[in-house]
Residue, then its C-alpha position, 0 to 999 in steps of 0.5 A: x500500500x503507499x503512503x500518501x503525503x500532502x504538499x501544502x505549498x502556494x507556489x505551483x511550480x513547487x508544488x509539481x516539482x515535489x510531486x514529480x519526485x515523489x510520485x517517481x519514488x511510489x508515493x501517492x500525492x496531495x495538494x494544498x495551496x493554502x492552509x484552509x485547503x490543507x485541513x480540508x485535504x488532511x481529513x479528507x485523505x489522512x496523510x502519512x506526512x506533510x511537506x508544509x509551507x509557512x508562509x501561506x496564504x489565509x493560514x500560516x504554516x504555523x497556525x496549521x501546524x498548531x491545529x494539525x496538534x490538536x487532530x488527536x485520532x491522526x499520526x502524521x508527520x511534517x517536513x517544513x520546507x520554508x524561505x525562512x532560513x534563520x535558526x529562530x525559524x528553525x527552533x520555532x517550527x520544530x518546538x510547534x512538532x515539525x519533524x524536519x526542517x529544509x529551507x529553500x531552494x532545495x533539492x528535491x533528491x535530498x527532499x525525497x531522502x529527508x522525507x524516507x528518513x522521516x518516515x523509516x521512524x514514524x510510517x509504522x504508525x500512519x498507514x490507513x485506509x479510508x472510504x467514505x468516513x470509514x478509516x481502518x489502521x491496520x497498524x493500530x487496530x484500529x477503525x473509525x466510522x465518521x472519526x468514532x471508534x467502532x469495535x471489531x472482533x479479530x476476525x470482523x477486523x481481518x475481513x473488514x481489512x481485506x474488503x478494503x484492501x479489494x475495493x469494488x472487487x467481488x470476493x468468493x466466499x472461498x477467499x475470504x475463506x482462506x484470508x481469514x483461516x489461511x492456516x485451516x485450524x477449523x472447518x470453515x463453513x459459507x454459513x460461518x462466512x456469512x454471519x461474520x459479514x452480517x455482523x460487521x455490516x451492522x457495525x458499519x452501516x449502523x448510521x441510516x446516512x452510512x452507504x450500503x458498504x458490503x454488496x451481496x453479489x448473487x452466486x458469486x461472493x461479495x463486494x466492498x462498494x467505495x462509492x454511496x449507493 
């Protein structure tokens, strides 16, 4: 699964050359011209880490980072990447819990190895999936429905967590079979299969504003649905 980093960055041409680097290196990308956009962006797609400005339009890179500390259900981690070379600057973004700080001009290769090291310490912690409110971090063990924790068994868990990981792609009822038994300790029956999945679907689909999330396709399986039916 790659990791998804935010670009939070009013300059475009920044901003495309960042990602061109990044992209190149298996990274998926966001971007964000200005600090309203990057909250947006952030809870939108939940990124592992962000290469943040300070020097932004109607929010500063600065008031983000404050706000980005109270997001208490996110693990994120932030390069700040400014034309702000003094060391005060330097002291004032890493206190607010930048994790690195890389002034311009730059390199982008350097960039790139700066935001590798940054994650080989932290990236355990903020690998997600996330459709449509729903946000499981296999990780932490952990799922949030519209920012709520929601409490699965093990075995709830590992199916929810392969469904996610096969969007929109029907699965027998063989393979969720073998994804949740891969070591054959029991006789595994469809029946079993499918009380497991009625159970989590009432888990998930709880809200009478929540999509229908897991689809029953007729003879074939089932079928994890990221778009609101």
């Amino acid at each position: 699964m790659k990791q998804t980093i935010l670009i939070v960055e009013d300059d475009p041409m920044i901003r495309q050359l960042v990602r061109i680097y990044l992209e190149k290196n298996e990274y998926d990308v966001v971007e964000a011209s200005d600090g309203e956009t990057a909250k947006e962006a952030f809870l939108t797609y939940h990124p592992c880490l962000i290469i943040l400005d300070l020097m932004l339009p109607k929010i500063s890179g600065e008031a983000f980072l404050e706000w980005l500390q109270e997001q208490e259900n996110d693990h994120v981690s932030v390069i700040m990447l400014s034309a702000k070379a003094r060391i005060e600057d330097k002291i004032t973004g890493l206190k607010l819990g930048a994790d690195d700080y890389m002034t311009k001009p730059f390199d982008p290769e350097e960039l790139v190895a700066h935001v590798e090291a940054v994650l080989r310490r932290t990236g355990q912690f903020c690998q997600k999936i996330v459709h449509n409110g729903l946000c499981l971090m296999p990780r932490r063990g952990e799922v949030l429905l519209y920012d709520e924790p929601i409490h699965l068994t093990k075995h709830e868990f590992n199916l929810l967590y392969y469904f996610m990981q096969n969007p929109n792609i029907v699965l027998s009822r063989e393979q969720l079979v073998n994804e949740m038994y891969p070591y054959g300790e029991q006789d595994v029956s469809d029946r079993t299969i499918d009380a497991h999945i009625k159970k989590l679907r009432r888990k998930i689909e709880s809200n009478p504003t929540n999509p229908m999330r897991i689809q029953t396709v007729r003879g074939m399986g089932y079928k994890f649905v990221t778009t609101k039916t």
